[in-house]
Each structure stands twice: as C-alpha cells, then as structure tokens.
C-alpha positions as CSV (number, residue, x, y, z in Angstrom):
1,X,0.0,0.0,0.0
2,X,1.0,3.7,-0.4
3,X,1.4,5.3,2.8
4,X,1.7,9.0,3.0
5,X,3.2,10.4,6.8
6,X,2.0,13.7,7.3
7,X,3.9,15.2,9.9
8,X,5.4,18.2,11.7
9,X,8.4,16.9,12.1
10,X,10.9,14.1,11.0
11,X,10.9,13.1,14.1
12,X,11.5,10.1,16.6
13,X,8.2,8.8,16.4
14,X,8.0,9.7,12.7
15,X,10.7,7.7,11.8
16,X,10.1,4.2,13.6
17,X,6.7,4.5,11.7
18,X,8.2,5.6,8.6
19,X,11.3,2.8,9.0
20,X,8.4,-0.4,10.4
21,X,5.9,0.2,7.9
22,X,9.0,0.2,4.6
23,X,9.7,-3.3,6.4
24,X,6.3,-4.4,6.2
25,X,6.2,-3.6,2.5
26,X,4.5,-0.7,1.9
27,X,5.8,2.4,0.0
28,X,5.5,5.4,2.3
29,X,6.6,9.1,1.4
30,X,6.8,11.9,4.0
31,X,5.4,15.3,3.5
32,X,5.9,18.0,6.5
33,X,3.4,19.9,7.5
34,X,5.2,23.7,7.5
35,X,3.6,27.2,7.6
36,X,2.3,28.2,3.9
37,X,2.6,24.4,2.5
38,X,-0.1,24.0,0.4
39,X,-0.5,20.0,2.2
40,X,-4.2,19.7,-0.4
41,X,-1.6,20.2,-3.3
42,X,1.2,17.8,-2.1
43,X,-1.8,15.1,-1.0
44,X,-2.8,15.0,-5.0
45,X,0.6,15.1,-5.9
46,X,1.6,11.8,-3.9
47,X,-1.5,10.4,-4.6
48,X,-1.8,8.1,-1.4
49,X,-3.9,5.3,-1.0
50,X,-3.8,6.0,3.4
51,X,-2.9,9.3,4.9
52,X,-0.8,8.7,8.9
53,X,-0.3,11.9,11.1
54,X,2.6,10.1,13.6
55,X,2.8,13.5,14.8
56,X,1.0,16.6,14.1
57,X,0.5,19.9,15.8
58,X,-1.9,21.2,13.0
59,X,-5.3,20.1,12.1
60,X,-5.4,18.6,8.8
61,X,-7.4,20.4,6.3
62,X,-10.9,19.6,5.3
63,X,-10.2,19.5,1.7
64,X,-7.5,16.8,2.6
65,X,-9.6,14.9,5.4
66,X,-12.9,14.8,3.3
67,X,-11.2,12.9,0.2
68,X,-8.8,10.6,2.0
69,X,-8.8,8.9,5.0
70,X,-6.3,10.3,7.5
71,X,-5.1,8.6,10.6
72,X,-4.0,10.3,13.7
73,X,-1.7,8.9,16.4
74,X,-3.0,10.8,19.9
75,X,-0.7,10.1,22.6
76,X,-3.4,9.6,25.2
77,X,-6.4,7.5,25.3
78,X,-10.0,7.7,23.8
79,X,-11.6,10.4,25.5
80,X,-8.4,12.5,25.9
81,X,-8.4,15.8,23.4
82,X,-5.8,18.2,23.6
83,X,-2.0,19.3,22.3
84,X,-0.5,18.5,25.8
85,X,-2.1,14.9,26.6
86,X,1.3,13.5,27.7
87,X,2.5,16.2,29.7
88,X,-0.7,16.7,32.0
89,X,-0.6,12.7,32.2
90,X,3.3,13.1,33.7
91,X,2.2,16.2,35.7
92,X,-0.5,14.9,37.3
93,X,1.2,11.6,38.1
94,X,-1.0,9.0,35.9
95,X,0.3,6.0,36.0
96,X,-1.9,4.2,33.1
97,X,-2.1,5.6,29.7
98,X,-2.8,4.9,26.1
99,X,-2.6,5.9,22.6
100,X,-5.1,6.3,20.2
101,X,-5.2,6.3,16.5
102,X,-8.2,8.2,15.3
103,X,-9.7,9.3,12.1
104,X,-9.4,13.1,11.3
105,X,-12.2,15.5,11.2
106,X,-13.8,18.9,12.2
107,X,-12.5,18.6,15.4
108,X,-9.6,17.9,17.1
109,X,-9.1,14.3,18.7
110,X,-12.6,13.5,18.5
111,X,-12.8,11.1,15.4
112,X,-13.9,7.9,15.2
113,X,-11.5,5.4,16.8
114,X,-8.9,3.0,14.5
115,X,-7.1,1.7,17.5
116,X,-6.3,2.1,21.1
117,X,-3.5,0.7,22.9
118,X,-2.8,1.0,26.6
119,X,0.5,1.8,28.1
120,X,2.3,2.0,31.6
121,X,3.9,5.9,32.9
122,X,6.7,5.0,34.8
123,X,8.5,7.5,36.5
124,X,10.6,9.0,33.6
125,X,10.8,12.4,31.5
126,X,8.2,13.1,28.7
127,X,11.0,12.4,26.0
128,X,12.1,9.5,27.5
129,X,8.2,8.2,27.4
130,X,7.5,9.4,24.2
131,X,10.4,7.2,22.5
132,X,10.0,4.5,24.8
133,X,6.4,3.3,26.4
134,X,4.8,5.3,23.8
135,X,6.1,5.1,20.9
136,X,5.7,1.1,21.5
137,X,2.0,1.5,22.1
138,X,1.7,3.7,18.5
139,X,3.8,1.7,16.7
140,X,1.6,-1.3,17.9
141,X,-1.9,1.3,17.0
142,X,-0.8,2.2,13.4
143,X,0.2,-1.5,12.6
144,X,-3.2,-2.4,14.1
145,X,-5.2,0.4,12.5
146,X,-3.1,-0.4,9.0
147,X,-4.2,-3.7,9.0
148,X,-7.8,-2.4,9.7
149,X,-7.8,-0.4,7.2
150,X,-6.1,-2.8,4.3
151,X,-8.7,-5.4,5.3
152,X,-11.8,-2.8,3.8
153,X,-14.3,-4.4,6.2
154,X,-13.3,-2.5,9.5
155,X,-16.4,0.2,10.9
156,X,-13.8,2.6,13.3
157,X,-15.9,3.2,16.7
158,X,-17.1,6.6,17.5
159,X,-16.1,8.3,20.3
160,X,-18.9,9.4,23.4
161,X,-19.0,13.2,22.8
162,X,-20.6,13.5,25.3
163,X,-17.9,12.9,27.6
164,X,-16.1,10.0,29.0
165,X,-16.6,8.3,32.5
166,X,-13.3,8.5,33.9
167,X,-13.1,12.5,34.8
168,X,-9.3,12.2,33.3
169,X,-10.2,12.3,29.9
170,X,-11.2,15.3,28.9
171,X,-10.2,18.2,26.7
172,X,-7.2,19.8,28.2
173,X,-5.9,23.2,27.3
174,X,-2.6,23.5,26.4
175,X,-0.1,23.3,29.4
176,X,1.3,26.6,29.7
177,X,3.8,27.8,32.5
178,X,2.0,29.4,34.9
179,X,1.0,25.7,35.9
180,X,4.6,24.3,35.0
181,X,6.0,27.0,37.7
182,X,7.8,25.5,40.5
183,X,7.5,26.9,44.3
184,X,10.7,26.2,45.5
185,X,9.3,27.0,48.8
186,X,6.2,24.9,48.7
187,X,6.9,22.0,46.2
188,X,8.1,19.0,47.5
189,X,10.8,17.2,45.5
190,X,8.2,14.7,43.6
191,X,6.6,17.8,42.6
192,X,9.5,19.1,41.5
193,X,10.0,16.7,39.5
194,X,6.7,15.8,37.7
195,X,6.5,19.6,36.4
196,X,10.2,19.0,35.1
197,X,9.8,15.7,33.9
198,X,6.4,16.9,32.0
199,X,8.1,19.4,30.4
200,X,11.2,17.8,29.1
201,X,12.6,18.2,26.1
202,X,9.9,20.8,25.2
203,X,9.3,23.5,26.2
204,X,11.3,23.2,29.7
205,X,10.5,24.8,33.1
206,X,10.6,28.5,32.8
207,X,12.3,29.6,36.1
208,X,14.6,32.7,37.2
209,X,18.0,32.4,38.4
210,X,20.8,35.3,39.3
211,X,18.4,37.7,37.9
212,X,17.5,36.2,34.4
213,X,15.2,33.9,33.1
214,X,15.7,30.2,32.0
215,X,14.3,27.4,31.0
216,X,14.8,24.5,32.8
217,X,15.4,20.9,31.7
218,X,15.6,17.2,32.9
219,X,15.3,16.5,36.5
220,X,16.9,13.6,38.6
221,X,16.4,13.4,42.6
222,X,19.5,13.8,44.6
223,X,19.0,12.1,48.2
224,X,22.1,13.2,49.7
225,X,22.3,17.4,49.0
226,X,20.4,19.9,51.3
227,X,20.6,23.5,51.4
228,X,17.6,26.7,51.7
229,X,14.9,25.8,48.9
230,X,15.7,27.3,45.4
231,X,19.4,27.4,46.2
232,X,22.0,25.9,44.3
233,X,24.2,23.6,46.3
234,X,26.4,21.9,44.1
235,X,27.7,20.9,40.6
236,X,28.6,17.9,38.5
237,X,29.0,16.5,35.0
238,X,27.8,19.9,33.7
239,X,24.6,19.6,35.5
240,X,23.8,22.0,38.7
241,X,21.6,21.0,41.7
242,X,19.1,23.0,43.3
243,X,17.6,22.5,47.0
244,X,14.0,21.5,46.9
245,X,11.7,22.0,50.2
246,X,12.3,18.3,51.2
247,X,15.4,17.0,49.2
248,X,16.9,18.2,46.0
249,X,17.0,17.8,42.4
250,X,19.9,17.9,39.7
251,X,19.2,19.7,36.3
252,X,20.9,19.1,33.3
253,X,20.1,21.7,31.3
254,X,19.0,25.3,30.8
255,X,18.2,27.2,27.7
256,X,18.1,31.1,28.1
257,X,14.5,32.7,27.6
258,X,14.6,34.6,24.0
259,X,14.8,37.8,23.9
260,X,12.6,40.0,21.5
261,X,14.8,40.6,18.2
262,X,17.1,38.2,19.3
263,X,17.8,34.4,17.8
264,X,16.6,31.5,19.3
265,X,18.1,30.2,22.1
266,X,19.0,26.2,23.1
267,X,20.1,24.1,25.5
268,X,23.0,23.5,27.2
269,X,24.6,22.2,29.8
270,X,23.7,24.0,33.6
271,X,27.2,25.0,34.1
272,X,28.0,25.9,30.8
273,X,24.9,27.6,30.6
274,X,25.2,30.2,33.2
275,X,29.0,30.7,33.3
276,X,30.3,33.7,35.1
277,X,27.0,34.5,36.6
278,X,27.7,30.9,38.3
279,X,29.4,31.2,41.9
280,X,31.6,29.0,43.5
281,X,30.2,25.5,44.0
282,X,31.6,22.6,45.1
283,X,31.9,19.6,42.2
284,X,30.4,16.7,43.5
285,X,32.8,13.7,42.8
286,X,29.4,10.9,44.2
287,X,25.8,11.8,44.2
288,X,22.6,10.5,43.6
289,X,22.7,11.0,40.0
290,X,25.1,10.0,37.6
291,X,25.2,10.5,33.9
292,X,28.2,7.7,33.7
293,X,27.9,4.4,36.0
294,X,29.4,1.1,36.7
295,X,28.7,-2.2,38.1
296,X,30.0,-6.0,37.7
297,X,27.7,-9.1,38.3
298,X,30.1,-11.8,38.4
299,X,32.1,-12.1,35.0
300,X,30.2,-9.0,33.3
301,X,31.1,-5.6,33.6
302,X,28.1,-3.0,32.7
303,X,29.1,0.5,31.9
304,X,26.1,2.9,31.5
305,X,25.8,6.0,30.4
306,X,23.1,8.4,29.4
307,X,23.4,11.7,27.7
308,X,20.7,14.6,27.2
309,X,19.2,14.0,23.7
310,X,21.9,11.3,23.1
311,X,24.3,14.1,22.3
312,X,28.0,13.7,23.5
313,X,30.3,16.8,23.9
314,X,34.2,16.9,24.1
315,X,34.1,16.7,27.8
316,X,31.4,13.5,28.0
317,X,33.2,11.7,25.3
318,X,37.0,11.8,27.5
319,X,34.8,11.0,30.6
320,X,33.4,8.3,29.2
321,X,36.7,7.1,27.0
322,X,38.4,7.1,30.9
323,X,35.5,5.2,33.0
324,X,36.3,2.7,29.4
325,X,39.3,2.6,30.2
326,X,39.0,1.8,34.5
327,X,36.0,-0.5,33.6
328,X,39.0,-2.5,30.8
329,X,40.9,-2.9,33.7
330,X,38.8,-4.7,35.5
331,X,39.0,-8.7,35.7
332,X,36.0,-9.5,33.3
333,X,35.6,-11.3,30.4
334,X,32.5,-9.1,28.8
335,X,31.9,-5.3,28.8
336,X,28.2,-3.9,28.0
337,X,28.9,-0.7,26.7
338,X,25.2,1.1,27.1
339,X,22.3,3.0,28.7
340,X,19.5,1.5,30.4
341,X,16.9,3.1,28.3
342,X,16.3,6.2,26.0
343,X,19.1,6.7,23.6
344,X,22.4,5.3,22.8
345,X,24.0,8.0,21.3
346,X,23.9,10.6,18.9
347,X,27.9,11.6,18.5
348,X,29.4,14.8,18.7
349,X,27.1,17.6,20.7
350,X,26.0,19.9,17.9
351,X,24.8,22.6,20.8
352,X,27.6,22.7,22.6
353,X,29.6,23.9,19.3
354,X,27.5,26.3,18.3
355,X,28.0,27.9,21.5
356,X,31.6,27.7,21.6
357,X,33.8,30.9,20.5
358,X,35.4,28.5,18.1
359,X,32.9,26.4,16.5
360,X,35.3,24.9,14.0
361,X,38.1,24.3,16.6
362,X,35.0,22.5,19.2
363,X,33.5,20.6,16.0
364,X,37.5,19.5,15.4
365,X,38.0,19.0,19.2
366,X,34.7,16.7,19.7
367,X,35.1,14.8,16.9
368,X,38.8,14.0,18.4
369,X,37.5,12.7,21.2
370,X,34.7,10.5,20.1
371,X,37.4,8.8,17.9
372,X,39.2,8.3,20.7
373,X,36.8,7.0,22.3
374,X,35.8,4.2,19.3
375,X,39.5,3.5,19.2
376,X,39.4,2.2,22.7
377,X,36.5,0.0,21.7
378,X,38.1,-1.5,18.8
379,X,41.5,-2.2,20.2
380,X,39.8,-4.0,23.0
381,X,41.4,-7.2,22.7
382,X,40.9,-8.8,26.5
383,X,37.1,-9.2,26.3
384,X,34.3,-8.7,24.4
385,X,32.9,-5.9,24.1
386,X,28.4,-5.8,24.2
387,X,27.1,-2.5,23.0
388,X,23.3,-2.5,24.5
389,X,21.7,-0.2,22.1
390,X,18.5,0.5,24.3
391,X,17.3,3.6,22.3
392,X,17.8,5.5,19.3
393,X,21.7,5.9,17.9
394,X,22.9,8.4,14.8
395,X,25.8,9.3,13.0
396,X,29.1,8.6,15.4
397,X,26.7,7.1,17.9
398,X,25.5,4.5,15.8
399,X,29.5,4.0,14.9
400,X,30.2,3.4,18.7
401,X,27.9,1.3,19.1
402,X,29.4,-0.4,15.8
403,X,32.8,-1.0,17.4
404,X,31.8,-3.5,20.0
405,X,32.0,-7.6,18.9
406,X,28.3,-7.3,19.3
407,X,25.4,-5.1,19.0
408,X,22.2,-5.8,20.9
409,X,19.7,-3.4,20.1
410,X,15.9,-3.0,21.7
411,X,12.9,-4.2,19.0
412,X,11.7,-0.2,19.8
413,X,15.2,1.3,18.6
414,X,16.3,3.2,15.5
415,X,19.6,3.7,13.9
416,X,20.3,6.2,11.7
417,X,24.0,5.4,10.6
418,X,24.8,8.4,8.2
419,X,25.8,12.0,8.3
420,X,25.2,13.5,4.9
421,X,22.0,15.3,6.0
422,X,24.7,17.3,8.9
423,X,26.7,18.2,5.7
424,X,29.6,15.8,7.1
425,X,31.7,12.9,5.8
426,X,31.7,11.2,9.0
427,X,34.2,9.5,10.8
428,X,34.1,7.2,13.8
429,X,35.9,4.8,11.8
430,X,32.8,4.4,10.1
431,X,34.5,3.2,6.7
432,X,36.4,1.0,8.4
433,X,33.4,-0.8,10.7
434,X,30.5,-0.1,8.5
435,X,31.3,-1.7,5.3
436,X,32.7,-4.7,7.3
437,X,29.3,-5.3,9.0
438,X,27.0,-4.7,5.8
439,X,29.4,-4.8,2.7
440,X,30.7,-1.5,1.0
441,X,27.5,-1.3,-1.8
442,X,24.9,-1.1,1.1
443,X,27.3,0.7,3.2
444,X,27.3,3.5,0.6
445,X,23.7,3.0,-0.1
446,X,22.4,3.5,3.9
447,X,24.6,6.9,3.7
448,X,23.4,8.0,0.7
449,X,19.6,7.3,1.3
450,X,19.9,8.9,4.5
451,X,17.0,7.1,6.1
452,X,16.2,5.7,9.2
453,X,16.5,1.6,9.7
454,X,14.9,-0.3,12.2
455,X,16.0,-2.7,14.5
456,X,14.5,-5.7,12.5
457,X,15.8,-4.5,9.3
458,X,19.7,-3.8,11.2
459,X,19.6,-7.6,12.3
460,X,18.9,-8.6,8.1
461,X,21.6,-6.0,6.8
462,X,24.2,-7.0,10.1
463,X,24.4,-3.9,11.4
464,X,23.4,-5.4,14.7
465,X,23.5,-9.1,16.2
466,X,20.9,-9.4,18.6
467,X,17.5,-7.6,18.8
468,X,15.7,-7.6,22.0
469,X,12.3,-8.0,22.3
470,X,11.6,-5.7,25.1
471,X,9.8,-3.0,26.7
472,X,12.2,0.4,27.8
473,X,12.1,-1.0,31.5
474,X,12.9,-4.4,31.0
475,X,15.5,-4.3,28.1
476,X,18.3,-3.4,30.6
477,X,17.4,-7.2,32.9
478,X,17.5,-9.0,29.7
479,X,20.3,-7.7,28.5
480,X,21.9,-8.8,31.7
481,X,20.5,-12.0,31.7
482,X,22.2,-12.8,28.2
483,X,25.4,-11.6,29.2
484,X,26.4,-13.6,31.5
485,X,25.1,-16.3,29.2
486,X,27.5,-15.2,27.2
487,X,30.5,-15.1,29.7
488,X,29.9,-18.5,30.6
489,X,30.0,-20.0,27.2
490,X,32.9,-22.8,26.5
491,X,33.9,-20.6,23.0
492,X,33.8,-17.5,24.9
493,X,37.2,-17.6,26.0
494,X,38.8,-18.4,22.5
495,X,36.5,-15.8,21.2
496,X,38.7,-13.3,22.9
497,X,42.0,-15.2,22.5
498,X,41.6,-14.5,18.7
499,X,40.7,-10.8,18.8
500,X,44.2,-9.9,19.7
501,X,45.3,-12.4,16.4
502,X,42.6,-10.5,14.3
503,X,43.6,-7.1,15.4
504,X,47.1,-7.6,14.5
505,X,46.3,-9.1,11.3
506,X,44.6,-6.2,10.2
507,X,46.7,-3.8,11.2
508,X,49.2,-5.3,9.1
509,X,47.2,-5.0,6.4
510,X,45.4,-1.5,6.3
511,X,45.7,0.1,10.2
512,X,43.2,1.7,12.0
513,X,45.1,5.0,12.0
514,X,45.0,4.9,8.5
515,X,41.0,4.8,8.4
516,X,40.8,7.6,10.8
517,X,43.2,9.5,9.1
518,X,41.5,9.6,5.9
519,X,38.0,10.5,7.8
520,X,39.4,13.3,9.5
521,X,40.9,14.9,6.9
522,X,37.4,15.6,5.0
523,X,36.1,16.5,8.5
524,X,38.9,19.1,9.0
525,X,38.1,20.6,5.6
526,X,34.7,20.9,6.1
527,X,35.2,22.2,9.7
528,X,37.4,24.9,8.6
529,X,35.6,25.7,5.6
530,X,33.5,28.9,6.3
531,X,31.0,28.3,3.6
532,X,31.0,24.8,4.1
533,X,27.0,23.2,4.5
534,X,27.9,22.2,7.9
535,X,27.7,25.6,9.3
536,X,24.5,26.2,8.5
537,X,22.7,22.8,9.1
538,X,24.1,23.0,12.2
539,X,22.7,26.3,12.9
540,X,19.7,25.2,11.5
541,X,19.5,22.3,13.3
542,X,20.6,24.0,16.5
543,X,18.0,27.1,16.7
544,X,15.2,24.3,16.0
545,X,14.7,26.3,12.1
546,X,12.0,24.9,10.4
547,X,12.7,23.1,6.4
548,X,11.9,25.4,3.6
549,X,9.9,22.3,2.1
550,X,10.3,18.5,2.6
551,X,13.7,17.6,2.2
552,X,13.7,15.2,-1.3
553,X,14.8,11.9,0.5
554,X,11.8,12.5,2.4
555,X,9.3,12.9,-0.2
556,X,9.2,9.8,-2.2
557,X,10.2,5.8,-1.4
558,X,14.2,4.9,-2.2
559,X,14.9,4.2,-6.0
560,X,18.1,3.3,-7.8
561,X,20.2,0.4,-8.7
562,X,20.2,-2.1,-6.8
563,X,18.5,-3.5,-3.9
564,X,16.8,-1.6,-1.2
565,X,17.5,-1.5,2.7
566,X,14.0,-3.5,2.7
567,X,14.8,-6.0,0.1
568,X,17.6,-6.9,2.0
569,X,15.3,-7.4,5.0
570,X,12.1,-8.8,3.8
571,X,12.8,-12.1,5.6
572,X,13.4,-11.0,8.4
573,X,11.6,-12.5,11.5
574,X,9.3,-9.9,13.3
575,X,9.0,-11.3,17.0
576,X,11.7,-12.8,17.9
577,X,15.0,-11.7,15.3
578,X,18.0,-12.3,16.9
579,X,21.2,-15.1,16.4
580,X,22.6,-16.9,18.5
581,X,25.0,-16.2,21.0
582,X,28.5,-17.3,20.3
C-alpha cells in the first residue's frame, strides 16, 4: 500500500513508523506539515492510497480529510483531546495511559477510533516516554489500525462526545507555564520533578536564576544534597543541583528565555549555561545522579551512560573514553557498553559547538574525542565488548555502538547510521566498521539514502547481532541475563583469544590509524571551511529552524540500482530476530 506520513516533524516517532511500515512492505513518502505548505496540493501530488499523522501539531485540512482517510496517532487515550495529553498525564502523576489512533475530522481528537493501545507511565521524562512506552504502544496502533484499514471491512468506533466516564479524559488546554512553575518553597521534590519531567525536552521549566530567566530541563532526585529551597548547592557533569523543600534535584540543562529581536536560544549544559554569573560551588565527585555508571555481576562488567538528547560533547566523550578505560581494567571477560533506556547515542554535541567561541576548533576538538573513544573500543582485545543499544543511535553514535564484537539493540530502537544530512563525511571509523558489518555497496547505499532503519531491518543488513524483544524498563534485565550467558560459554574464551590475532592481522594489512586518518581529513576541511553546509545545518538544526519544504529523501520511497534496505530485509523475523550467541 501507499502510505503518506504527514507530519510536523521528521521526528523520533516519525521515523520508527516511517522505518516499520517500509519493512512491512509498503511504500511510504513523507510530506511535512510547515507554515504556507499547500499540504491539499502535495496530498494529490503523492497520490496516497492511506494518509498517517505520527505527529501533528496542525489540524489537517478539510479538503485533505474529506477525500482521503487520515489517521492520527493521539498520545493519550479515547476520550483525551488536547495538544498536551502527555504532559498533563506526567504532571499529574497517571500511571496508566494509552494511545489512540483516530480518524481526522472537524474537530480535534474527536474522530472515530482505528485503534487504542494502553500503556504503563513509569517515572521517567516526557521524551524518555515518548520514545519508549509510547512510541511502542503507536507503533503497535498504526500496525493495528493499518491492517484495519487494508482489510476494507473495519467500521472505526465513535467516540462518546458526550464525555467519558473516567473524569481524566477530557479536553485539556494546552499546558502553559504558569501551571509548569515550581514553588521552591512549597513544592516537594516529587513535585518538582513531575512539572520538570512533564516538560522535558519541550518547552522546559521556565524559572529565574541570578536575575535572568531560564528554562529549565531534565530532573533527577538527589538524596544526599540539602541546602535553603531554590538554592544551588552543588555541581557535576555539567549539571547543577538545586535545594527542593524536602530534598533536592539535579538539572541538566537550561536554555536562556529569548529575547525579543534576538535568535533562538538552546540548550545547554547548567554549568555551561550560566557561566560567570555561576558562583563557586563545590563539584560533587558521588551523588545520587550520575550521567556515567558502573557495576560488575560476576564475570560481566556493565558501563552505562546516558546523555541529554543522546548528544555527547568533548568533555562526555574523554569521561566516558576514561570510566572505558577503568572499567577494561577490570577482571571481566565481557563489557556492556550502554544506557539502560532512552538513547544510545547521537555523537558529537551539535549545541555545545554552536555555542563555543570557536565552533570549527570545538567541531574538530569533539570529533577527536569521540574517535578516541571508538579506538578504545576497537583495540579492546581482553574481552568482548556488548554495545546494548536500548534507544535510538545516529551518526558517530551509531558508529560506537558499531565498534563493540556485538550489537544488541531493543525491538523499539532506531539507527540512523549516516551523516550527509549534517553536511559531514563522518568519521568514527565508520569506513572501516561499516562496510565490514554490511558490505561496501549497502554501506554506501544507507549513507546516501539517509533514512532511518529499524532494529529488525539492522539484524537482516548485520548492522546489529541481537535484537531484544523488550519493553524500555525491561530491556536493561534481559540484557543482563544474556550476558552472563554469554560469559559463561565454552567458546567464549577463544573468542577473545583470537581478537588480539585479528587485530594484529589487520593492522598489518590497512591500520586503523590509516581509516581515521583519511576521515578526519574531510572532517577538517569541512570544519574549517567557512562556507561549508555544515555551518548552517548545524545552525539550523541548532535554533530548531523549520525546512523550507520536505527535504527530497523524504518525499518519495528509495529508488536506484540495486537492492533496497527492505529487500535486504524482507525475511526478516518480526518477534523474535536475533542469532545466536557465540
């Protein structure tokens, strides 16, 4: 079938619909919803046989609604209407949640019902949610409503107008701040963290500190830390922590309020953030929080780490390359490399440059130290090395998670191994582990295409080993659980005994230093190039601009020589993909 996505955004959600419905084999284009876009024009121009809206903030047109059917993922259940469903469901503490997939009309929400699946809140941000629990449940709506839909004989239920019986599900204004405000005084630290949690990544917590306004972003308790409420007590890893009536919580980020006439702002780390205006604090070596972790259960070591928006600056990628290199020296005979949920990574911090007085020099200077940090993970040759790809991974992060013996990614992740659509080359030693793991014709076809892959479709091309079939809370236990499977396997050991044989033979043959070379020196050129694309995708991509129009890769399925990412994959199993262990 010919699926069009209308959307206002390319984004997470977007693209693990886009990426599962190409596997099931339908064709499916993408048009983007933007200001002026004349969507009636673009509908009759694609010419779709099924309209999905994974994620729209604008009401579909009558013109369009009236001579197409035109699905509509809701992140909340039937009887919940409103453009902040999942935020009021994370401020007001709901535990059990849904999404619906609706058919569009006059009103907002209030079509008849495709599909509805329910879903658990645990106590996470929104962004973590809406990649995780729900993206799961609308993944499991649209196939369900799809399917509905293909079959030609499926009446979609009406909603009650009239109102629903649990008092929750309502129409809900939009969530603005003067409810997000946090009384530092009053507030207990739950509190606290619901209204940051609710408002993470988007729009933040607007709050004041030393005189000027920010928004606030993330929120993780701290057990240990107390001080006067509101006050700042200490720092670490970037992030600042702020006395709560009862406790205190640690955030991660702020992003300055914009100013009239001025460009729009972003985030950034706390510390970074406020600079100067930031007194002396003390850097907290332990706390409750920690954005870089380690533990061993018997023969496995497990080093976490998690990363606002998967991004990874300079400084994160030598803390990490060093807690590597303590957790390598460490008698174990496997390493899970890995977050616990959410994403895996993203590679270099795109933010963080644009801020810096030097842009090229921190672009040059991150990208440094991300290699680094892959190098470690290739020239591991005393264990084996697990990436546990829970969430999403792009660009360099997708190439760290390549550099591990193997990948074990969640059924719910996406990877999006390419760069072009940054304006970069790449590096990572992405020429050197890519085309190894997928040959080089498909290595040059998924960064040309530019698209996003999903986990089943990774396991057919080999871009991971394992997938996981599990929720965001349990993925982290199973990964366990098949790790110290795999340190207890007989071939285990002469698994490891041959990577140093490997290693050498290689490097005898073309070195790694050679591969990263060659990377880097495109990257420098394009760093250092003033006019170079880079600068202004980054910008771009930065400052949250919106597209012009639908960026071409977007607009139409994949064509060209040869066979497609889906082709590839067609076979795969859905349910249960993985190989075995060992």
């Amino acid at each position: 079938m010919h699926i069009l996505l209308l959307a206002s955004a390319f984004n997470s959600l977007t693209q693990r619909v886009h990426a599962e419905l190409r596997d099931r084999g339908h064709t499916v284009a993408v048009e983007l919803a933007l200001p002026g876009s004349p969507l009636p024009e673009a509908v009759r121009r694609h010419a779709p046989q099924l309209i999905l809206a994974p994620m729209l903030k604008t009401a579909i047109p009558e013109e369009v609604w009236t001579a197409h059917t035109c699905l509509v993922v809701h992140p909340g259940p039937v009887g919940d209407r409103g453009p902040s469903s999942l935020d009021w469901a994370i401020h007001e503490g709901i535990e059990e949640w849904g999404v619906t997939v609706l058919q569009a009309d006059g009103e907002m929400d209030a079509g008849d019902v495709w599909a509805c699946v329910p879903c658990r809140l645990p106590q996470a941000s929104k962004s973590e949610l809406y990649r995780g629990e729900i993206a799961d449940a609308a993944l499991e709506a649209v196939l369900l409503a799809v399917e509905r839909f293909a079959e030609g004989t499926h009446v979609p239920r009406k909603q009650d107008r009239a109102g629903a019986a649990d008092a929750r599900l309502r129409p809900r204004p939009y969530l603005d701040q003067s409810v997000r405000r946090i009384d530092w005084a009053e507030d207990s630290t739950g509190t606290v963290l619901r209204k940051l949690r609710a408002a993470d990544s988007q729009p933040g917590v607007l709050d004041v500190l030393f005189g000027t306004e920010w928004y606030l972003h993330g929120g993780h308790p701290e057990s240990g830390l107390r001080g006067r409420p509101g006050e700042l007590l200490a720092t670490r890893a970037g992030a600042v922590c702020r006395a709560t009536r009862d406790g205190a919580v640690w955030i991660p980020e702020l992003r300055a309020r914009r100013l009239p006439g001025r460009p729009p702002t972003y985030k950034l780390p706390a510390v970074s953030a406020l600079g100067d205006r930031l007194p002396p604090l003390p850097e907290v070596p332990e706390a409750t929080w920690t954005d870089i972790g380690y533990r061993e259960n018997g023969d496995v070591g497990f080093l976490s780490f998690s990363f606002p928006g998967g991004a990874m600056s300079t400084g994160q990628c030598r803390r990490l390359l060093d807690a590597y290199r303590e957790a390598c020296a460490r008698p174990t005979s496997v390493l899970v490399l890995g977050g616990e949920r959410d994403f895996f990574s993203n590679g270099i911090h795109l933010n963080v440059i644009e801020a810096a007085d030097d842009p090229a020099a921190e672009s040059w200077a991150n990208i440094n130290a991300i290699d680094d940090l892959v190098e470690a993970v290739l020239t591991t040759t005393d264990r084996l090395v697990v990436s546990a790809v829970a969430g999403n991974a792009a660009a360099g992060g997708a190439m760290l998670a390549l550099a591990a013996d193997e990948v074990w990614c969640r059924s719910g992740a996406v990877l999006n191994p390419h760069y072009r659509l940054m304006g970069l080359y790449g590096s990572e030693y992405w020429t050197y582990t890519l085309p190894r793991r997928v040959g080089p014709a498909m290595a040059e076809r998924l960064m040309r295409e530019a698209l996003p892959v999903s986990a089943a479709s990774a396991l057919g091309l080999g871009l991971v080993d394992r997938v996981v079939d599990a929720g965001p809370g349990t993925f982290a236990a199973e990964v366990g659980r098949l790790a110290a499977h795999l340190s207890a396997l007989p071939g285990t050991g002469t698994r490891i005994a041959a990577k140093k044989t490997e290693l050498e033979r290689r490097e005898s043959t073309t070195p790694l230093a050679a591969f990263r070379e060659r990377e880097l020196a495109r990257m420098r050129r394009t760093f250092h190039d003033p006019d170079a694309s880079y600068h202004a995708l980054r910008r771009a991509f930065v400052r949250k601009e919106r597209p012009l129009g639908t960026p071409t890769h977007l607009s139409a399925s994949p064509s060209g020589s040869g066979p497609s990412v889906t082709e590839f994959t067609a076979t795969a199993p859905h349910g249960i993909p993985s190989r075995p262990i060992g």
